[in-house]
N, C-alpha and C positions, 0 to 999 in steps of 0.2 A: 131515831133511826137515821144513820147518815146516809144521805142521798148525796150521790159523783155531782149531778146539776141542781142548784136551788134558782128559786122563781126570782127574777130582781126588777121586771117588771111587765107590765103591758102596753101591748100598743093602743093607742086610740084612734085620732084618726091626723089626715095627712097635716102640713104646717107647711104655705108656700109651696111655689112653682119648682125648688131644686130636690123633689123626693125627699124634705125630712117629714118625720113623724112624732105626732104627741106620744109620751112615756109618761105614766103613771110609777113610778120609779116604788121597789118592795123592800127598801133597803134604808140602813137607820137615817140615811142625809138623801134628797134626790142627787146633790151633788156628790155623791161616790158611783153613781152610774156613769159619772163623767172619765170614769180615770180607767176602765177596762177597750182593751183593744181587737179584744174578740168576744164576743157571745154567742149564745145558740139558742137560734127560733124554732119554735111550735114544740108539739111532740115528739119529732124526728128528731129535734137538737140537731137543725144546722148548722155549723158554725160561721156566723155574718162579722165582718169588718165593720170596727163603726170606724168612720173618717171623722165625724166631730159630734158634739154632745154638747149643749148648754141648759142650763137651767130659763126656764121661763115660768116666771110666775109659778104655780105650784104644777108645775109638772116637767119634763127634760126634753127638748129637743134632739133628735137623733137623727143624725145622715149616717146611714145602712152602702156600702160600697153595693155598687150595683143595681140602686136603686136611685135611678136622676131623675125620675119626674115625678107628679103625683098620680099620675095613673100605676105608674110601678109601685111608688106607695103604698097605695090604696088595697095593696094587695099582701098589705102587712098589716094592716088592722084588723083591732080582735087578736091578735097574735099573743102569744108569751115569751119572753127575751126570760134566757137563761145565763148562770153565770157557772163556771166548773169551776168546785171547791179545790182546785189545784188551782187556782188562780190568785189564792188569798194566804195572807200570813197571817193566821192568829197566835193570840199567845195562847198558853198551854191551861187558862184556864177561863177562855173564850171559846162561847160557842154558838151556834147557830140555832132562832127560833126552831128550824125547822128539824134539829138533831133532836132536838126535846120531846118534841111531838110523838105522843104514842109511848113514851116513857111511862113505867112503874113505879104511883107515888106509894113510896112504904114511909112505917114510921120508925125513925132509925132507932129506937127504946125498943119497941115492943115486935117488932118484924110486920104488925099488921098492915096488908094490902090495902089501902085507899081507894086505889083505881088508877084510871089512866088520863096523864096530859091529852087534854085535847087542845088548849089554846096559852097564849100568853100575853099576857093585854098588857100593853105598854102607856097606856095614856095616863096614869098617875105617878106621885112622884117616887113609886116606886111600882114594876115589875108586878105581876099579878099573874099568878099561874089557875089556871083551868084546869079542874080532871071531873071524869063522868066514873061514879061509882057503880056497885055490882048492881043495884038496883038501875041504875041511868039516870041517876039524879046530879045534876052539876053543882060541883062547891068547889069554891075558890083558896088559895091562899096567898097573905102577903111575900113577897121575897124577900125578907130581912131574917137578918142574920139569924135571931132566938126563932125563927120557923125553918127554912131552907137553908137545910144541915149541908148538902153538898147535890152536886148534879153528877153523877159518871155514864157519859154517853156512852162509851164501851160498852155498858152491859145494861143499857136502856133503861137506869132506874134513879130516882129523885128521892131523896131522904128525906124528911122531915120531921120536927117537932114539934106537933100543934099547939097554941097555947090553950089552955081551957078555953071550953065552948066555942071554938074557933067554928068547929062544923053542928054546933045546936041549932037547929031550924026552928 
């Protein structure tokens, strides 16, 4: 489902006397929260100036325009920084965790309904998609090529072809 703003990160708490803040950065490098020149905070989608962005150790340093001290700060943590997906150039067969999400995994043989993405876990050397079937039971599959036939965000749906026993509990 495409969403106009995705999450890219949160605020923690202040860094220093000149109102920056710790960012837990939701984006595939902390360093690509560096290179955006607008975002937008909380729910509302403000849209806030960053003046400058560095990496610190595992998390990004952000000075927020308008905000020079840590008492001003302080009033940004807890927050969510947003990015608008008009902001990015992908290519045409890049897409965003969060377009996937809520997607219909079918199997591109047989038409049969799987369920729905609910997650996509990145920590192994390959992609790992999540979906909750009709019963609410979670099974997973790999992202490689002989399974994940194709993704078409347009019309919410994830094709697949499972290898035998892929989903035998």
């Amino acid at each position: 489902m495409k969403q106009n703003f995705l999450l890219i990160a949160e605020v923690g708490r202040t860094h220093g006397i000149h109102g920056e803040v710790r960012c837990v950065a939701h984006c595939d490098s902390p360093s690509d929260l560096e290179t955006f020149e607008t975002l937008y905070l909380g729910k509302d989608k403000l849209p806030v100036v960053i003046e400058s962005g560095r990496v610190h150790k595992n998390v990004v340093l952000v000075k927020l325009k308008g905000y020079d001290t840590p008492e001003e700060a302080a009033k940004l943590c807890g927050k969510k920084l947003y990015a608008d997906r008009a902001d990015f150039d992908l290519d045409d067969d890049t897409y965003f965790i969060a377009d996937v999400i809520g997607a219909t995994v079918k199997d591109v043989d047989t038409g049969e309904t799987y369920g729905l993405v609910t997650d996509i876990l990145q920590n192994a050397p390959t992609d790992v998609y999540v979906f909750k079937n009709a019963d609410n039971k979670e099974l997973c599959f790999p992202a490689i090529s002989e399974v994940l036939i194709s993704v078409d965000i347009d019309n919410d749906v994830v094709l697949i072809r499972p290898l035998i026993g892929l989903f035998d509990v």
